[in-house]
C-alpha positions as a Python dict, from the first residue, in 0.01 Angstrom:
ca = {
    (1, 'X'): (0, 0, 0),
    (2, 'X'): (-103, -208, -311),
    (3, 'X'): (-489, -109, -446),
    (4, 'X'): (-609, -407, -605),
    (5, 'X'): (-937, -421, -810),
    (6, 'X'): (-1169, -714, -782),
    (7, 'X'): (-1063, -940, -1104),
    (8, 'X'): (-1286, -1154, -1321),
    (9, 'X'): (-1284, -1525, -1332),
    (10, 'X'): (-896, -1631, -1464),
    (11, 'X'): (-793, -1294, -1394),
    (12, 'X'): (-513, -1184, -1161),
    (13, 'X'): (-631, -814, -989),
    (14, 'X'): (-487, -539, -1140),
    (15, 'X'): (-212, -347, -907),
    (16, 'X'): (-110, -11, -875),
    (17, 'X'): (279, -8, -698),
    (18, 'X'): (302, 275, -519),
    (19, 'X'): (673, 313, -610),
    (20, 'X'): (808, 207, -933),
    (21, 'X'): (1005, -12, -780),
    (22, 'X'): (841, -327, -664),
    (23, 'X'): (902, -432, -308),
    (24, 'X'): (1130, -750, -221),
    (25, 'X'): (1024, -1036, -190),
    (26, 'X'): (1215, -1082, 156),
    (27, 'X'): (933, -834, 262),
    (28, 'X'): (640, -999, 136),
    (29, 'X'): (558, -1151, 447),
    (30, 'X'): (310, -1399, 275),
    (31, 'X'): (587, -1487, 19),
    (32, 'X'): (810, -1568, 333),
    (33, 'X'): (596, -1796, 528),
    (34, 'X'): (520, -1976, 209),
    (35, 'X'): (886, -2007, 78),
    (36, 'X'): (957, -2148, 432),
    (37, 'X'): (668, -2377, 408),
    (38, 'X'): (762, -2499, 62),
    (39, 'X'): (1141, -2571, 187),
    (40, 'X'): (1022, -2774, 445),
    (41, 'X'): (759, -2940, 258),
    (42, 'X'): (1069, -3034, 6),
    (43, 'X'): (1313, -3148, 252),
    (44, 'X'): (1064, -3340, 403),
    (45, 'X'): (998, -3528, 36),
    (46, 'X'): (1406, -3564, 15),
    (47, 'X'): (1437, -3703, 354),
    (48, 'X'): (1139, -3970, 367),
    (49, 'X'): (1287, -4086, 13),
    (50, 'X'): (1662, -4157, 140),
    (51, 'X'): (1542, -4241, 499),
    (52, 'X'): (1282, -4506, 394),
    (53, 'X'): (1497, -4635, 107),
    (54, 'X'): (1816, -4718, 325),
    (55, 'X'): (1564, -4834, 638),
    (56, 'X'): (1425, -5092, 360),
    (57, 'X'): (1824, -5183, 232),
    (58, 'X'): (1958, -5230, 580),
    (59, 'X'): (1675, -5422, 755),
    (60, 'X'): (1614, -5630, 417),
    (61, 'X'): (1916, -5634, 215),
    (62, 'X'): (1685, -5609, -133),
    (63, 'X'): (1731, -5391, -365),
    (64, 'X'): (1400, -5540, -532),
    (65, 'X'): (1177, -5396, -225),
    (66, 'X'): (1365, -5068, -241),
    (67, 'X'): (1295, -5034, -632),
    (68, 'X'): (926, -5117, -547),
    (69, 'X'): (920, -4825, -324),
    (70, 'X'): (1052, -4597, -603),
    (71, 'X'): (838, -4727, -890),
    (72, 'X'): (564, -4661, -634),
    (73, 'X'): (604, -4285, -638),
    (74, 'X'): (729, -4265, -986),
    (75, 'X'): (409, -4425, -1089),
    (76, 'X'): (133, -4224, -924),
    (77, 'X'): (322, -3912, -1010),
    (78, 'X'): (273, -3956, -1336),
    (79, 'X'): (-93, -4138, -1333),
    (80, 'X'): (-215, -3832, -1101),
    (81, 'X'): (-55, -3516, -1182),
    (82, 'X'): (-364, -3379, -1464),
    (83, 'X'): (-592, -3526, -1219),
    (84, 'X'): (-441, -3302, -925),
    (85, 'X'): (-373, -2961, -1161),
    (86, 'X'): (-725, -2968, -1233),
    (87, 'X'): (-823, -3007, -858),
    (88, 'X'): (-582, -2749, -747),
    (89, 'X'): (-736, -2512, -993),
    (90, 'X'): (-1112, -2599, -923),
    (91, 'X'): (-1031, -2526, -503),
    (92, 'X'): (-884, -2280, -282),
    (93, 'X'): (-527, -2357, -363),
    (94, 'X'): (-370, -2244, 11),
    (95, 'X'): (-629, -2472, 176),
    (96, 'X'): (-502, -2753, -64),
    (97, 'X'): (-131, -2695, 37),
    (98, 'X'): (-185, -2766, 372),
    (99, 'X'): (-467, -3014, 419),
    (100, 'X'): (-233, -3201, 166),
    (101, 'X'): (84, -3125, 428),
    (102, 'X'): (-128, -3255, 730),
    (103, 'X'): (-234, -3559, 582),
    (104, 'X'): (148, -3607, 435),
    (105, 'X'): (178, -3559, 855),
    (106, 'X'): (-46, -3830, 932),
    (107, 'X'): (67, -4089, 700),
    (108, 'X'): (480, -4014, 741),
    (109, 'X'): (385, -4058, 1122),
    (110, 'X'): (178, -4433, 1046),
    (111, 'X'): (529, -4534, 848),
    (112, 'X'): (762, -4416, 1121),
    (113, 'X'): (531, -4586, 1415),
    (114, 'X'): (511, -4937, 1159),
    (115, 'X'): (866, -4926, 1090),
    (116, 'X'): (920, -4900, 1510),
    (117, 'X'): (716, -5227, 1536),
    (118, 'X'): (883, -5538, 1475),
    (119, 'X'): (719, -5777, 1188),
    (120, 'X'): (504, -5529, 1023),
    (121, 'X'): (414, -5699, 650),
    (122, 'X'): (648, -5469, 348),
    (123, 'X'): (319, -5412, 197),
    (124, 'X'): (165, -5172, 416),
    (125, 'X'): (498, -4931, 394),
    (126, 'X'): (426, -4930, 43),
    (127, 'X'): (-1, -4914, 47),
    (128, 'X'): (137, -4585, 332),
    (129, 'X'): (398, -4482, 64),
    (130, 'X'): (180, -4481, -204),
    (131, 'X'): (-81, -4272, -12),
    (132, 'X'): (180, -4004, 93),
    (133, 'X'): (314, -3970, -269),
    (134, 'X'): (-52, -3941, -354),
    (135, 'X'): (-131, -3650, -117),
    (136, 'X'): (239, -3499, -273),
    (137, 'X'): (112, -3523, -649),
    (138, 'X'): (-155, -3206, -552),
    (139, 'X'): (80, -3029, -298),
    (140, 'X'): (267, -2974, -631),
    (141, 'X'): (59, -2821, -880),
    (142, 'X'): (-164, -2596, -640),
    (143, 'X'): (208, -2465, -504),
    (144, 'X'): (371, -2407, -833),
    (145, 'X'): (31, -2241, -960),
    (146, 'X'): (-35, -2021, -654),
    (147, 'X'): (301, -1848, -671),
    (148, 'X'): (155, -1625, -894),
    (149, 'X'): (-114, -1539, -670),
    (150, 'X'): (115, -1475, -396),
    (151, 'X'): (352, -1241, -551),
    (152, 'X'): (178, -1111, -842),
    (153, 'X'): (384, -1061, -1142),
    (154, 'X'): (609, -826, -1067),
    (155, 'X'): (797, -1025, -848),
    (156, 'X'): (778, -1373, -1004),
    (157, 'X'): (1127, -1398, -1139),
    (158, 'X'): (1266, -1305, -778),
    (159, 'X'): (1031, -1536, -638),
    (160, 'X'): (1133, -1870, -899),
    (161, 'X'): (1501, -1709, -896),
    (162, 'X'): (1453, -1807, -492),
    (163, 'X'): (1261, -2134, -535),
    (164, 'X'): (1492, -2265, -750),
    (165, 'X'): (1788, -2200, -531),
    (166, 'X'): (1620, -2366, -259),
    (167, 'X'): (1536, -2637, -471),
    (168, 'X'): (1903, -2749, -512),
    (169, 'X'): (2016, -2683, -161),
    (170, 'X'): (1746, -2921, -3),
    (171, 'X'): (1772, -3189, -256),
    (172, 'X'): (2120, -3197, -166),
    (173, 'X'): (2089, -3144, 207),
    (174, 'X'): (1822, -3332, 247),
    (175, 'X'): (1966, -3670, 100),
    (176, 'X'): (2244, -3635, 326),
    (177, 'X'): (2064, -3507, 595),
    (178, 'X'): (1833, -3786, 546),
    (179, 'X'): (2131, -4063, 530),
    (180, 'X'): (2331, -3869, 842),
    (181, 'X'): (1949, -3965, 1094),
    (182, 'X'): (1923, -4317, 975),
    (183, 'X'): (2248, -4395, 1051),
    (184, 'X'): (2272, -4204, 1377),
    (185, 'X'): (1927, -4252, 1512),
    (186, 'X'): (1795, -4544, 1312),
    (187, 'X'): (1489, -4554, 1027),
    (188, 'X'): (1148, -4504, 1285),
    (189, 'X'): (1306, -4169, 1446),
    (190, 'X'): (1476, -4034, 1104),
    (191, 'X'): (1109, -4062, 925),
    (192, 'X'): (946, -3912, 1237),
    (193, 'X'): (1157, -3611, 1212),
    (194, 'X'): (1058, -3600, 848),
    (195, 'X'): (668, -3598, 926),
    (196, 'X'): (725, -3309, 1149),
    (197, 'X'): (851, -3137, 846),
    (198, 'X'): (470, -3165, 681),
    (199, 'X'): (326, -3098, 990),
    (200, 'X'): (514, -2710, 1047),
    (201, 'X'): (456, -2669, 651),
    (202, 'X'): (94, -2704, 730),
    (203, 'X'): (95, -2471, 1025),
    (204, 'X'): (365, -2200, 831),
    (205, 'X'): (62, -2200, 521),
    (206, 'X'): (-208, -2125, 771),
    (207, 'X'): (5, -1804, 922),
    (208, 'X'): (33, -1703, 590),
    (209, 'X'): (-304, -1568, 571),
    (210, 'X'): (-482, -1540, 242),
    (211, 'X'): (-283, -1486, -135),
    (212, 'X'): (-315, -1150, -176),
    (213, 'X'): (-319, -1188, -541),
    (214, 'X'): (-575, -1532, -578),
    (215, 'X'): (-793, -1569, -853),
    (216, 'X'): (-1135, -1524, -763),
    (217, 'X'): (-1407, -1703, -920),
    (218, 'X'): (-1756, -1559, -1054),
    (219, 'X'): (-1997, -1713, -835),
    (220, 'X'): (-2280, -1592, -1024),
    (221, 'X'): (-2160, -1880, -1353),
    (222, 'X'): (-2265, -2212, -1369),
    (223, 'X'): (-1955, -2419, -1230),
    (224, 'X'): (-1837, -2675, -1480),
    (225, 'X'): (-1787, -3018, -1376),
    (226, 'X'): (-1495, -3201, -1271),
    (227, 'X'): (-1455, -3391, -1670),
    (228, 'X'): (-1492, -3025, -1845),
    (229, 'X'): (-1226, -2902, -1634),
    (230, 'X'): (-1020, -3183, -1684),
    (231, 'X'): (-1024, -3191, -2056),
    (232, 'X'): (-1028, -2815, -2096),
    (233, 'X'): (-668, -2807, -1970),
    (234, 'X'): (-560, -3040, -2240),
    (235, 'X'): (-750, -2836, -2458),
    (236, 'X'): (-591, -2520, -2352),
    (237, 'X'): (-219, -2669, -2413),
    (238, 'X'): (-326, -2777, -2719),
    (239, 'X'): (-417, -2442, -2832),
    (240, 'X'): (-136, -2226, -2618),
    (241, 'X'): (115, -2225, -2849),
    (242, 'X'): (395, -2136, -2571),
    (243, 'X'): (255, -2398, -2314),
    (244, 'X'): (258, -2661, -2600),
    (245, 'X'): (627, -2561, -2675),
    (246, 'X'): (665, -2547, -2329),
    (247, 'X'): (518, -2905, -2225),
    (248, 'X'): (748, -3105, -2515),
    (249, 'X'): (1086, -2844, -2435),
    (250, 'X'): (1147, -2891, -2075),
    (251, 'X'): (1129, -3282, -2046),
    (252, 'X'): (1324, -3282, -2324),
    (253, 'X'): (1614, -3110, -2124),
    (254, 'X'): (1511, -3338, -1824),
    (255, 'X'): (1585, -3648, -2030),
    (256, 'X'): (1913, -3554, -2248),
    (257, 'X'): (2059, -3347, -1917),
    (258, 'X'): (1986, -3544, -1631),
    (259, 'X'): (2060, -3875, -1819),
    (260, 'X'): (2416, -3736, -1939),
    (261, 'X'): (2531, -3622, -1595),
    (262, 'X'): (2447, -3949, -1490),
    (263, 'X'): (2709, -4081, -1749),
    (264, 'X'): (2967, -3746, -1651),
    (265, 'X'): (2957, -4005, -1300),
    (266, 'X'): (3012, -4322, -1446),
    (267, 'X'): (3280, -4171, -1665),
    (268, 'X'): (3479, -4004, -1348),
    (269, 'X'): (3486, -4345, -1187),
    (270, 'X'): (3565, -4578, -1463),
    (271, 'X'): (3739, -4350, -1741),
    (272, 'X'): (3905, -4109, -1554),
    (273, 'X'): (3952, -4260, -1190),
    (274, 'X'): (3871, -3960, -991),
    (275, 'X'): (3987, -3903, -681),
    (276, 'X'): (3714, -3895, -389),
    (277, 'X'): (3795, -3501, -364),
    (278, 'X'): (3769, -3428, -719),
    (279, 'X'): (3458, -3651, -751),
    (280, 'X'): (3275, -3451, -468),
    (281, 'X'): (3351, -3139, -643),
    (282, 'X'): (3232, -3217, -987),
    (283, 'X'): (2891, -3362, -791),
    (284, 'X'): (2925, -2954, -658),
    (285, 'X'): (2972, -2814, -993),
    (286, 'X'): (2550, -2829, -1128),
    (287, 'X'): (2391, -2716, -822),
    (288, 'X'): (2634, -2406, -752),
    (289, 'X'): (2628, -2366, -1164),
    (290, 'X'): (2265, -2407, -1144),
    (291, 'X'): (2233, -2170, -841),
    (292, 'X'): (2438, -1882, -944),
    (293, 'X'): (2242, -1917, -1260),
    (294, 'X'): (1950, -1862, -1096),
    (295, 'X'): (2070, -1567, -824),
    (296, 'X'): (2184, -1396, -1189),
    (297, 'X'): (1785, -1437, -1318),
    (298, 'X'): (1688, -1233, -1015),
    (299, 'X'): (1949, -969, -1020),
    (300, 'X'): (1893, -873, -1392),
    (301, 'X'): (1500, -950, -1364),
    (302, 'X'): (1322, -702, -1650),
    (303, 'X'): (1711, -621, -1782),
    (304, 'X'): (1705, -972, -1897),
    (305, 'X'): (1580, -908, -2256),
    (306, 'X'): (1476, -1211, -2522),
    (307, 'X'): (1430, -1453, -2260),
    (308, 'X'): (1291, -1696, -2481),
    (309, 'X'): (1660, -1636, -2663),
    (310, 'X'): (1838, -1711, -2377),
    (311, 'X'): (1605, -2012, -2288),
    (312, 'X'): (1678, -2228, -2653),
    (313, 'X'): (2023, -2034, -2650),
    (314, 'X'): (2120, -2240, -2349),
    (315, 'X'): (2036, -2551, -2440),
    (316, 'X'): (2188, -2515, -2769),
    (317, 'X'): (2548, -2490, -2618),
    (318, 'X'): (2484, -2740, -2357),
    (319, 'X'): (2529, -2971, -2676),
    (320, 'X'): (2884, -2905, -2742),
    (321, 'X'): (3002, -2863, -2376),
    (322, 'X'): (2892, -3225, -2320),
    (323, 'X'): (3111, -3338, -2638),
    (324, 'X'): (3389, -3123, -2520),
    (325, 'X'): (3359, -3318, -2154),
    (326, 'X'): (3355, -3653, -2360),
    (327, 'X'): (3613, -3543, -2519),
    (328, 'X'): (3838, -3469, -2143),
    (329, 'X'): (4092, -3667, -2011),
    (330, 'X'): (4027, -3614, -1666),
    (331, 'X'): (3802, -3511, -1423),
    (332, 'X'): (4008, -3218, -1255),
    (333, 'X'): (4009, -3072, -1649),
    (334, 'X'): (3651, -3091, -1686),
    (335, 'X'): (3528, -2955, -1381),
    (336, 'X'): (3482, -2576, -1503),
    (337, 'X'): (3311, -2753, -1787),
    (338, 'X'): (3074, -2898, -1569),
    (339, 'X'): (2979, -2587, -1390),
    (340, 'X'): (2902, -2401, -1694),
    (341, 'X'): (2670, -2678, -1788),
    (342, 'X'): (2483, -2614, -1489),
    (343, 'X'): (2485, -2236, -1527),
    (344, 'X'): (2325, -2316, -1852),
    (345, 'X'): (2068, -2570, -1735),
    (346, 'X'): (1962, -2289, -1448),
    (347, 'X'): (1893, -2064, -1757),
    (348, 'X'): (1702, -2297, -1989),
    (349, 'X'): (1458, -2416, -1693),
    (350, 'X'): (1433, -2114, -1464),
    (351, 'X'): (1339, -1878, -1767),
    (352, 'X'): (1029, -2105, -1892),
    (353, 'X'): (917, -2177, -1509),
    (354, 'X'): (890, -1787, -1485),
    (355, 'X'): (720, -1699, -1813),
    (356, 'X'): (509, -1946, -1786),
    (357, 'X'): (372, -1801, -1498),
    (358, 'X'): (340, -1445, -1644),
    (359, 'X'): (186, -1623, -1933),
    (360, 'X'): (-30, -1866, -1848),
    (361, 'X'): (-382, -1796, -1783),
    (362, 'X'): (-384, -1840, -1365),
    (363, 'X'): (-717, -2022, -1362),
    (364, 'X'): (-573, -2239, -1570),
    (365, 'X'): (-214, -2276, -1435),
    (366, 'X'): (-267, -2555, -1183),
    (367, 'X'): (-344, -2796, -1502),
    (368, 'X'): (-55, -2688, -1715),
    (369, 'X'): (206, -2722, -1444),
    (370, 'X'): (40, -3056, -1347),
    (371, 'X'): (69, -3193, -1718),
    (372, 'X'): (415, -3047, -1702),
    (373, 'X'): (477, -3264, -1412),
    (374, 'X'): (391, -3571, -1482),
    (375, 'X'): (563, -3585, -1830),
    (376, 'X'): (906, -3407, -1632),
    (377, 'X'): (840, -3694, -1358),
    (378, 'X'): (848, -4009, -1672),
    (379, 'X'): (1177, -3807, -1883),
    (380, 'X'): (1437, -3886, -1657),
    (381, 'X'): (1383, -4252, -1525),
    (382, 'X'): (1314, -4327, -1928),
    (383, 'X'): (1665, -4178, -1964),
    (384, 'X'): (1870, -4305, -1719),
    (385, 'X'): (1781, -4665, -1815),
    (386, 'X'): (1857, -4619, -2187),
    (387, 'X'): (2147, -4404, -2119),
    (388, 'X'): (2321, -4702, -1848),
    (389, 'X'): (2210, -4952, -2092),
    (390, 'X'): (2385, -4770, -2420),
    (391, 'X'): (2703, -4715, -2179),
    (392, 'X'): (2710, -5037, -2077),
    (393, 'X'): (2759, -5149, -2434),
    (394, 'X'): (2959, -4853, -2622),
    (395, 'X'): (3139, -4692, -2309),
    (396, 'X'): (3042, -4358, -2154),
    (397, 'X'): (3263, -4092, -2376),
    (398, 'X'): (3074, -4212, -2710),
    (399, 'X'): (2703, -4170, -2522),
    (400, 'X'): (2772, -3825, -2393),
    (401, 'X'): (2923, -3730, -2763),
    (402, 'X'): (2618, -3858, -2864),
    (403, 'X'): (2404, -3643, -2641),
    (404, 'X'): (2562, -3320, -2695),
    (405, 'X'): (2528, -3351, -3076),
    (406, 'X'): (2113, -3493, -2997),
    (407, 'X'): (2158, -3142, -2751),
    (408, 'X'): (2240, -2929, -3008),
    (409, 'X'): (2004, -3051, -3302),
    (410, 'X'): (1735, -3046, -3105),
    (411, 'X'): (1765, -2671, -2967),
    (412, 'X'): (1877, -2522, -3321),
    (413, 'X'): (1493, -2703, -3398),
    (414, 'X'): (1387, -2531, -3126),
    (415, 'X'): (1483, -2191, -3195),
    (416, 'X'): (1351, -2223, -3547),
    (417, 'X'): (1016, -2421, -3476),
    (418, 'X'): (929, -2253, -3137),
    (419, 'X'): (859, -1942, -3179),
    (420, 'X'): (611, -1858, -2913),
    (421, 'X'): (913, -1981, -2670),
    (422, 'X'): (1218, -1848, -2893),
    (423, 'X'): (1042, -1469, -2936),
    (424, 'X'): (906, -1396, -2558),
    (425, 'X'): (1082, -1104, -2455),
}
């Protein structure tokens, strides 16, 4: 058994492993329900996004009214997530994750039922969209910051290693899975299915039982009030020199890498006329890149040395893999490219998402991870719209160049500016 000792406020207890060796996480029965309720939670997100979007495309025809539904998230993601990080880490962060889930329940349930009835004004869908990605901008922040508290930190890099493999196989599933029910079962019963995903998050949170590893707060202090905590977690970016690095790092990879593999597309359809096949392949090559990346972070764990190395080190060759792919003359050549790119993006995301944990004060980790959020949630929009737009004008090949050589300048500043990120062991 694990002894813990009572912690002080911001403090994770202190644990004593009986072996050496800490336990899996595919034991920690906690971890379990939680991971379960976290996949569900996300492939309900993925499958309300497709489902509504094509139920507003076929029954319309507008591409305006679908946009509106997309801005609509986009937007109170990033006006809400500091507002939500410091909530998550002024409350019992379970209880958050699945009030949050039942009222995403309640409100996916109201869309499905108004979408059933004939003649039901656009603008509630959106007011009930609106609300749902509301309730989803605190889900976020009080589940990325309570990881810590539910595996302590000798099992976060198995436990991010495993969140970010599920990450890429529901996004993907659950955009097909999501297009697969509207098409066979029509837009009311495809988002009903999706609010039944909130509702068995909910109920998998409350079988979890309490975080064996949550912060616990000195009662005996004066609590400070909602505008303290709020501007004490800008405060405490400003003066974390690895959160700070962290914050203006990964939405920088966001932007250049999710903006050029939007181009890698455009190029295998217009430059390179790929095949079907070989264009469903290279859409293959990230995630499984990206996934064995991460299944390699949580076999080597503590053998993983200079991290922080590894981190700046990957982004830094991303740069001339996407000039070499400019470079290709077809899209068969470039696929092992491709995947390597995503092996590398697993490495120079994963890596921060896990020392951040280990490094971030936990009282204060809700905030941090809600900042990081909303400025990750702005990145890649910003970039796909001046990435189409410069494409449109000079051709694919030349923007991607482009990109690689912004790639590599920018992590060779890295590893010489960022040292908090560029020396964490």
């Amino acid at each position: 058994m694990l002894e813990l000792t009572k912690p002080s406020k911001g403090q994770t207890p202190n644990v004593q492993p009986e072996n050496e060796q800490a336990t899996s996480i595919w034991r920690n029965r906690v971890f379990l329900a939680v991971f379960s309720s976290y996949s569900l939670s996300l492939l309900g997100n993925t499958f309300h996004s497709i489902a509504l979007n094509l139920w507003v495309l076929q029954t319309t025809g507008s591409a305006k009214l679908m946009s509106i539904v997309l801005i609509t998230h986009l937007v109170i993601s990033m006006l809400f997530g500091s507002f939500a990080g410091t909530i998550a880490d002024r409350t019992d962060r379970r209880r958050l994750m699945w009030v949050t889930d039942i009222i995403r329940f309640v409100l996916v349930a109201a869309i499905a039922v108004l979408i059933y009835l004939p003649n039901v004004p656009f603008v509630f869908i959106v007011l009930l969209t609106g609300l749902v990605a509301f309730a989803g901008a605190f889900r976020s922040p009080a589940f990325q910051a309570s990881l810590i508290e539910i595996v302590g930190k000798e099992q976060i890099t198995q436990a991010v290693g495993a969140i970010s493999i599920s990450d890429n196989i529901i996004r993907i599933s659950g955009f097909a899975l999501g297009g697969i029910a509207v098409a066979a079962f029509g837009g009311a019963f495809a988002i009903a299915i999706d609010a039944a995903t909130f509702l068995l998050s909910a109920v998998l949170i409350l079988i979890a039982g309490k975080f064996p590893f949550a912060v616990v707060r000195d009662e005996t202090k004066p609590k400070s009030s909602f505008k303290e905590d709020f501007t004490a977690g800008f405060r405490y970016v400003w003066n974390d020199s690895f959160a700070k690095a962290a914050l203006l790092l990964l939405p920088l990879v966001m932007f250049f890498f999710l903006s050029t593999f939007m181009l890698i597309q455009v190029m295998a359809v217009k430059v390179w006329k790929a095949e079907p096949f070989v264009f469903g392949l290279m859409e293959a090559c990230i995630p499984l890149g990206y996934v064995i990346g991460s299944i390699l972070i949580m076999k080597l764990d503590k053998r993983l040395k200079n991290r922080g190395k590894w981190t700046i080190g990957s982004m830094i060759l991303m740069g001339p893999l996407f000039v070499v792919i400019s470079l290709m003359s077809s899209a068969a050549s470039a696929l092992p490219v491709i995947f390597l790119v995503g092996l590398l993006f697993s490495f120079s995301t994963t890596i921060i998402f896990i020392v951040l944990r280990a490094a971030i004060d936990p009282s204060m980790q809700g905030r941090v991870f809600g900042l990081i959020g909303t400025i990750t949630s702005v990145a890649p929009p910003v970039g796909l719209a001046l990435f189409s737009t410069l494409s449109d004008i000079y051709g694919p090949a030349i923007i991607i160049a482009i990109s690689g050589a912004a790639m590599l300048l920018m992590g060779t500043l890295a590893y010489s500016r960022m040292k908090a990120i560029r020396d964490f062991s």
